[in-house]
MMTF fields as JSON, N, C-alpha, C and O atoms, coordinates in Angstrom:
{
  "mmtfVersion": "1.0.0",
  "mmtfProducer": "UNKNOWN",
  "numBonds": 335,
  "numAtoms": 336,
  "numGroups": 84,
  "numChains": 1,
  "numModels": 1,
  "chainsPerModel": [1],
  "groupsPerChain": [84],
  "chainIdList": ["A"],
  "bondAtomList": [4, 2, 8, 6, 12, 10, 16, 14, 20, 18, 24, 22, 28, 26, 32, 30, 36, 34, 40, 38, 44, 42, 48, 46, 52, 50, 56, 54, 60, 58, 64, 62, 68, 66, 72, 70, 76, 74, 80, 78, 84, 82, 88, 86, 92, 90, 96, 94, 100, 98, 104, 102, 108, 106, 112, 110, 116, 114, 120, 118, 124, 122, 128, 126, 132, 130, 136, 134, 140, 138, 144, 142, 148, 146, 152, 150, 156, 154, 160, 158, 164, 162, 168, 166, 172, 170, 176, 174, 180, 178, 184, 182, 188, 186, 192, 190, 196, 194, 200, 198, 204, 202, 208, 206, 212, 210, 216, 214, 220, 218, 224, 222, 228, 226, 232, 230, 236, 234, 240, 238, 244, 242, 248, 246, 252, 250, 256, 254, 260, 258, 264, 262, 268, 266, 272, 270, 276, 274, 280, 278, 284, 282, 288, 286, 292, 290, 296, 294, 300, 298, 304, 302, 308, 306, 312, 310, 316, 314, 320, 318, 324, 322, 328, 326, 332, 330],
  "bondOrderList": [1, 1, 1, 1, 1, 1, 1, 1, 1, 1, 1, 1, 1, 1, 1, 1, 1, 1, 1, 1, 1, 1, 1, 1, 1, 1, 1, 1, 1, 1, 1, 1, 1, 1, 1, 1, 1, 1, 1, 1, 1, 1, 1, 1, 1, 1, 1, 1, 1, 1, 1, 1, 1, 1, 1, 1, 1, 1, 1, 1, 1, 1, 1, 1, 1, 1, 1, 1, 1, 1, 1, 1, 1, 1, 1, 1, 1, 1, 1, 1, 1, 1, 1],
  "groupList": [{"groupName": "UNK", "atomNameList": ["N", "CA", "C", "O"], "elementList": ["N", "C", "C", "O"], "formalChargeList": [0, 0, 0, 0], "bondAtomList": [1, 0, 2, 1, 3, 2], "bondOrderList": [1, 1, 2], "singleLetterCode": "X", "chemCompType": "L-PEPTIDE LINKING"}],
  "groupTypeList": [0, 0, 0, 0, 0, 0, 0, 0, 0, 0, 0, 0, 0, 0, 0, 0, 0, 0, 0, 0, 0, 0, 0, 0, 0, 0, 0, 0, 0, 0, 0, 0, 0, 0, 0, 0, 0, 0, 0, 0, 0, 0, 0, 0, 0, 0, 0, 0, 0, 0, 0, 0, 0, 0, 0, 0, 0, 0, 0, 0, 0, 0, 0, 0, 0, 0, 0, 0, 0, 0, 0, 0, 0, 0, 0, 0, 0, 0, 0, 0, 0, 0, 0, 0],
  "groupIdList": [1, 2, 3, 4, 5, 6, 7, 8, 9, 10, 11, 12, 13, 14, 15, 16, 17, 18, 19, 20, 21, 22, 23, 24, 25, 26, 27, 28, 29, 30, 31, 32, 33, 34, 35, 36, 37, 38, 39, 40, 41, 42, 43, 44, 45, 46, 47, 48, 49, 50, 51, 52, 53, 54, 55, 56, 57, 58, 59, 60, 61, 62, 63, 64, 65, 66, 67, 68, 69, 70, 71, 72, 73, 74, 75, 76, 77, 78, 79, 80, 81, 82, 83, 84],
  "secStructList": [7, 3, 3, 3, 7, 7, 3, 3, 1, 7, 7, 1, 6, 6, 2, 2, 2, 2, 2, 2, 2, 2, 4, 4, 4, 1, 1, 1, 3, 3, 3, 3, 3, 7, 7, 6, 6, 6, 6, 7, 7, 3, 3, 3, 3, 1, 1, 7, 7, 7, 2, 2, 2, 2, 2, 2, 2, 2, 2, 2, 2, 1, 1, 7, 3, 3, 1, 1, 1, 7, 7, 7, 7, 1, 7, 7, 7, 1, 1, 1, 1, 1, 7, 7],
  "xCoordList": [27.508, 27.838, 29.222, 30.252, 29.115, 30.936, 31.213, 30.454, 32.454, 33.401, 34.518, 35.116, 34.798, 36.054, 36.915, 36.813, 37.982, 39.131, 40.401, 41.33, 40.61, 42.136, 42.898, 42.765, 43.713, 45.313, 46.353, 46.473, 47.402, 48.556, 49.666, 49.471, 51.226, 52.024, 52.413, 53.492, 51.467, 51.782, 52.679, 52.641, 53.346, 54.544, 54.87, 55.794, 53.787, 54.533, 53.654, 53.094, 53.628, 52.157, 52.629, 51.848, 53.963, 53.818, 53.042, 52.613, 52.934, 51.954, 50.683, 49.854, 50.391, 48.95, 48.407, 47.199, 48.917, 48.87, 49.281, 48.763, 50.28, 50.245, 48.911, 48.36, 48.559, 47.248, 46.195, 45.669, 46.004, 44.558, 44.598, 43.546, 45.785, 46.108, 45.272, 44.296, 45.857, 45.816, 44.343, 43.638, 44.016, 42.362, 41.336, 40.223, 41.804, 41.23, 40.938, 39.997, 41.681, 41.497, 40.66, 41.066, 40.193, 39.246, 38.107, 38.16, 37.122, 35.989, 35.331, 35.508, 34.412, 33.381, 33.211, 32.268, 34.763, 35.039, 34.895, 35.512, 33.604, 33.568, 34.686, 35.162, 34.916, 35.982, 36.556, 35.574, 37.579, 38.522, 39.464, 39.856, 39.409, 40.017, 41.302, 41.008, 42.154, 43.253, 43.745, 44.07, 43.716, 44.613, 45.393, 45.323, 46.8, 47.547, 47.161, 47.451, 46.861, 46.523, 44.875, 44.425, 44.035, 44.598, 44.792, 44.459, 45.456, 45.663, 44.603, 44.422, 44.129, 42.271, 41.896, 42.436, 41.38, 40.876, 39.27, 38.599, 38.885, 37.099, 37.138, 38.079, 36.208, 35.789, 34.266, 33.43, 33.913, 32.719, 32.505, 33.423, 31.563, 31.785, 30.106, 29.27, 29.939, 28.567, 28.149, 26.95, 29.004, 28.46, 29.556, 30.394, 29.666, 30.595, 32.166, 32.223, 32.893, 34.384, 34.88, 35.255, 35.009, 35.915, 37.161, 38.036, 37.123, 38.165, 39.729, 40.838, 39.528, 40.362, 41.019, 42.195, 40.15, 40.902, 41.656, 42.372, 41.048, 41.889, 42.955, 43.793, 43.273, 44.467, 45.383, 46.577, 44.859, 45.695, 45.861, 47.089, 45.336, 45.326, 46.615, 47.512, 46.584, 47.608, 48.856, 49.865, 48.869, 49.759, 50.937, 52.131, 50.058, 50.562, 51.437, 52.64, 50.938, 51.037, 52.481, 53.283, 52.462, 53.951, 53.926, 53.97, 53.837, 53.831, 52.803, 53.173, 51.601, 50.849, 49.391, 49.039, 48.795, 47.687, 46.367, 46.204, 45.488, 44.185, 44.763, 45.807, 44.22, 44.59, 43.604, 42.402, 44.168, 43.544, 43.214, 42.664, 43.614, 43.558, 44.822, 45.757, 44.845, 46.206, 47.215, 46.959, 48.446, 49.458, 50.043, 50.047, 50.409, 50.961, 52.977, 53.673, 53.321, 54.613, 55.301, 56.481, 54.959, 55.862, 56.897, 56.611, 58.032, 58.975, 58.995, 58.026, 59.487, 58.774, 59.884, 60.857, 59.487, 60.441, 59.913, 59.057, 60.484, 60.376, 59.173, 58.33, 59.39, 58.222, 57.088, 56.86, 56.394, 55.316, 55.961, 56.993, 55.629, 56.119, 57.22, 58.131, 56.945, 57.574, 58.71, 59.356, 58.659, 59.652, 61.11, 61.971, 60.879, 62.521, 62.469, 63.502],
  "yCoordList": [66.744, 65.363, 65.068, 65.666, 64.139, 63.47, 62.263, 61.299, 62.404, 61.629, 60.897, 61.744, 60.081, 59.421, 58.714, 57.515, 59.229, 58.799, 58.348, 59.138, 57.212, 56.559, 57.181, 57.037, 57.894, 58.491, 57.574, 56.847, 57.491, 56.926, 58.068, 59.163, 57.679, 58.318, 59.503, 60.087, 59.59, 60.246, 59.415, 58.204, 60.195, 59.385, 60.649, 60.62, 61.624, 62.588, 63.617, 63.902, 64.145, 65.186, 66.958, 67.871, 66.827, 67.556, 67.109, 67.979, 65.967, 65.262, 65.359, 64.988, 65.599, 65.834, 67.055, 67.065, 68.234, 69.631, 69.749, 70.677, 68.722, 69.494, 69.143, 69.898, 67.561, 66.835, 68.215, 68.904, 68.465, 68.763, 69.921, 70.493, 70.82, 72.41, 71.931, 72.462, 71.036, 70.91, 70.345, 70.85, 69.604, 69.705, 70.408, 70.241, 71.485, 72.396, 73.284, 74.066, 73.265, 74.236, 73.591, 74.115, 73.169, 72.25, 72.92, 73.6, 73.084, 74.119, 73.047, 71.859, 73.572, 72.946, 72.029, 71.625, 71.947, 71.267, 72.34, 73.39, 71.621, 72.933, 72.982, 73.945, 71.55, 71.517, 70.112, 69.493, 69.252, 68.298, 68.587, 69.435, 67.265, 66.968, 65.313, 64.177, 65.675, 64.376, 63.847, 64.576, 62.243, 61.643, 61.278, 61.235, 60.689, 59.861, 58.246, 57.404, 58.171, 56.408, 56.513, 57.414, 55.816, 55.179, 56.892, 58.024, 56.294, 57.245, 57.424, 56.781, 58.615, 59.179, 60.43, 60.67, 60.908, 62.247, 62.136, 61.473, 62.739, 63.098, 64.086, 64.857, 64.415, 65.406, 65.827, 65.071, 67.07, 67.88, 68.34, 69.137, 68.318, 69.049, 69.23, 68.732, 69.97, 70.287, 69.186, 69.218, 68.072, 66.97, 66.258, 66.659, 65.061, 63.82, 64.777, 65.74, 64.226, 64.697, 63.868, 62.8, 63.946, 63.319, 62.964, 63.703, 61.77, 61.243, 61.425, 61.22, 61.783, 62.246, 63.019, 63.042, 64.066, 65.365, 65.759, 66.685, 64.357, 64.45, 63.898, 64.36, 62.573, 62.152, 62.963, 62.71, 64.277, 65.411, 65.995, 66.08, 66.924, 67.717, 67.019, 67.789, 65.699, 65.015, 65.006, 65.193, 64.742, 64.417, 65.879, 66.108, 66.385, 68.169, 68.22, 68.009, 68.474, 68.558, 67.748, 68.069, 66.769, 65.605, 64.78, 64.988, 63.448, 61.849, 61.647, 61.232, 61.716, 61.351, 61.425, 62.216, 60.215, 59.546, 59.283, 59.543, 58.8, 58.075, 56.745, 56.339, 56.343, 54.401, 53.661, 53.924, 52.671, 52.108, 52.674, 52.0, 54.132, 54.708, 54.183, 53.814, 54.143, 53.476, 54.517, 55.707, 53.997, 54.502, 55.598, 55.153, 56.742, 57.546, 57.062, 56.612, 57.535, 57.403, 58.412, 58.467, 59.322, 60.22, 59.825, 58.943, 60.286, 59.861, 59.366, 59.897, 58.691, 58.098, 58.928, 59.456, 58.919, 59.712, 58.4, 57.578, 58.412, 57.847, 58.54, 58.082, 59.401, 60.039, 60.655, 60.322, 61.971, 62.427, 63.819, 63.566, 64.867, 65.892, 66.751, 67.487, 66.505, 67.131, 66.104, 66.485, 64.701, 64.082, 63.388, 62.591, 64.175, 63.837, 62.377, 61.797],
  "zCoordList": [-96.818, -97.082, -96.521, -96.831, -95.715, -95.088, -95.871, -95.969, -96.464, -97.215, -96.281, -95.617, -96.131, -95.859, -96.073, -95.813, -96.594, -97.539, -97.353, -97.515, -97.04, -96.633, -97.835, -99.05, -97.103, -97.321, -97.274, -96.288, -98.556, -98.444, -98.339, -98.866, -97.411, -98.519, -96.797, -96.694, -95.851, -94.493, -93.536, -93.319, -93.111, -91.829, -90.406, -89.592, -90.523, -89.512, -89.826, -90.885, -88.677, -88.158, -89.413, -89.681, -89.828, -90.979, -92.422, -93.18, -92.658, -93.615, -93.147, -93.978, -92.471, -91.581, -91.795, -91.556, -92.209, -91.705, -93.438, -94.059, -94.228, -95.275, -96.287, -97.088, -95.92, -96.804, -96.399, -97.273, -94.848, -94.885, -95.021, -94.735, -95.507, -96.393, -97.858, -98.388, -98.166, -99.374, -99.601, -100.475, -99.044, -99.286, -99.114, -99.614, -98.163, -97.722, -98.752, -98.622, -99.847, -100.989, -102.08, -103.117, -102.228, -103.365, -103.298, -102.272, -103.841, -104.456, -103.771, -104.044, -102.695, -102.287, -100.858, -100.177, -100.818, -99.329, -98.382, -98.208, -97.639, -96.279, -95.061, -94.459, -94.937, -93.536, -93.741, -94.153, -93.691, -93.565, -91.909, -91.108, -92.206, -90.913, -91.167, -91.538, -90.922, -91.639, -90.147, -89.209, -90.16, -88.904, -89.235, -90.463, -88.665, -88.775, -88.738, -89.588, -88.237, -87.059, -87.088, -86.38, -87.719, -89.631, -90.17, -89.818, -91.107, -91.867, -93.409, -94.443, -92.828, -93.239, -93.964, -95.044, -93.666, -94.076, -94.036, -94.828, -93.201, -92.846, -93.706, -93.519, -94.879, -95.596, -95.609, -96.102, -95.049, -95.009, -96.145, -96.336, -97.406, -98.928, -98.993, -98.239, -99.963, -100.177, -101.225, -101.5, -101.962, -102.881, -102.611, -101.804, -103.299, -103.29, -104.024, -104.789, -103.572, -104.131, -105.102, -104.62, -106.162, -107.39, -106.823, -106.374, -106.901, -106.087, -107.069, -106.577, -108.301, -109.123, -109.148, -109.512, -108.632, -108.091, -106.873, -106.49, -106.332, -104.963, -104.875, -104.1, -105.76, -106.493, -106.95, -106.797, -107.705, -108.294, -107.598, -107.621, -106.41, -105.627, -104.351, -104.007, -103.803, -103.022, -103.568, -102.889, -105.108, -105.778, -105.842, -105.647, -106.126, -105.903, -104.977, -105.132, -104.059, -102.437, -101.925, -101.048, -102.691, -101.985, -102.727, -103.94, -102.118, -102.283, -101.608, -100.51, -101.661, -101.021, -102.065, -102.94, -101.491, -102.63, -101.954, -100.762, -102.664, -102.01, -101.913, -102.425, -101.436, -100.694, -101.863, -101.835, -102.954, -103.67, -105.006, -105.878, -105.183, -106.26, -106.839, -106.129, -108.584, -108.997, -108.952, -108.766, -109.141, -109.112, -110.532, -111.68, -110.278, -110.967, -110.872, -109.961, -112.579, -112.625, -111.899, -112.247, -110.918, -110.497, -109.625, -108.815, -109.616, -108.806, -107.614, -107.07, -106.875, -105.176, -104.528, -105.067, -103.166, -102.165, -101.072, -101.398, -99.995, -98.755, -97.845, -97.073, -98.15, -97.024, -98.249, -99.412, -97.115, -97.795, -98.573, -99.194, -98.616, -99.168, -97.987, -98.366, -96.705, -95.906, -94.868, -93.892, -95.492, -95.067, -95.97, -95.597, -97.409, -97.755, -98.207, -98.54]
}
């Protein structure tokens, strides 16, 4: 099953490399693939992905979110996890 999930919260091809680390580890995702321009994430999984967890799992990772999922109180930064 392919998922595709607008990403907030990326500004630089290290946000790219750190989202699709980080999704890459989720129980069940076979392969992800993250762009910049739009800023996405193609997900290969063996069922639909809880988009909840992917909220938690981004959130982890940096500043970086699903697009349209609500907002968590965590602190904001300017960039993603690898831009400070």
């Amino acid at each position: 099953m392919e998922q595709q999930v607008a990403i907030k919260g990326m500004s630089c091809g290290g946000c790219v490399k750190t989202v699709e680390k980080a999704l890459s580890q989720i129980v069940g995702i076979k392969a992800v693939s993250v762009s910049l321009s739009p800023p996405k994430a193609v997900i290969q999984a063996d069922s639909a992905i809880n988009m909840a967890q992917l909220q938690a799992v981004l959130s982890k990772a940096g500043n970086y979110g699903v697009a349209g999922e609500q907002e968590t109180n965590a602190p904001k930064k300017s960039g993603g996890g690898c831009c400070g």
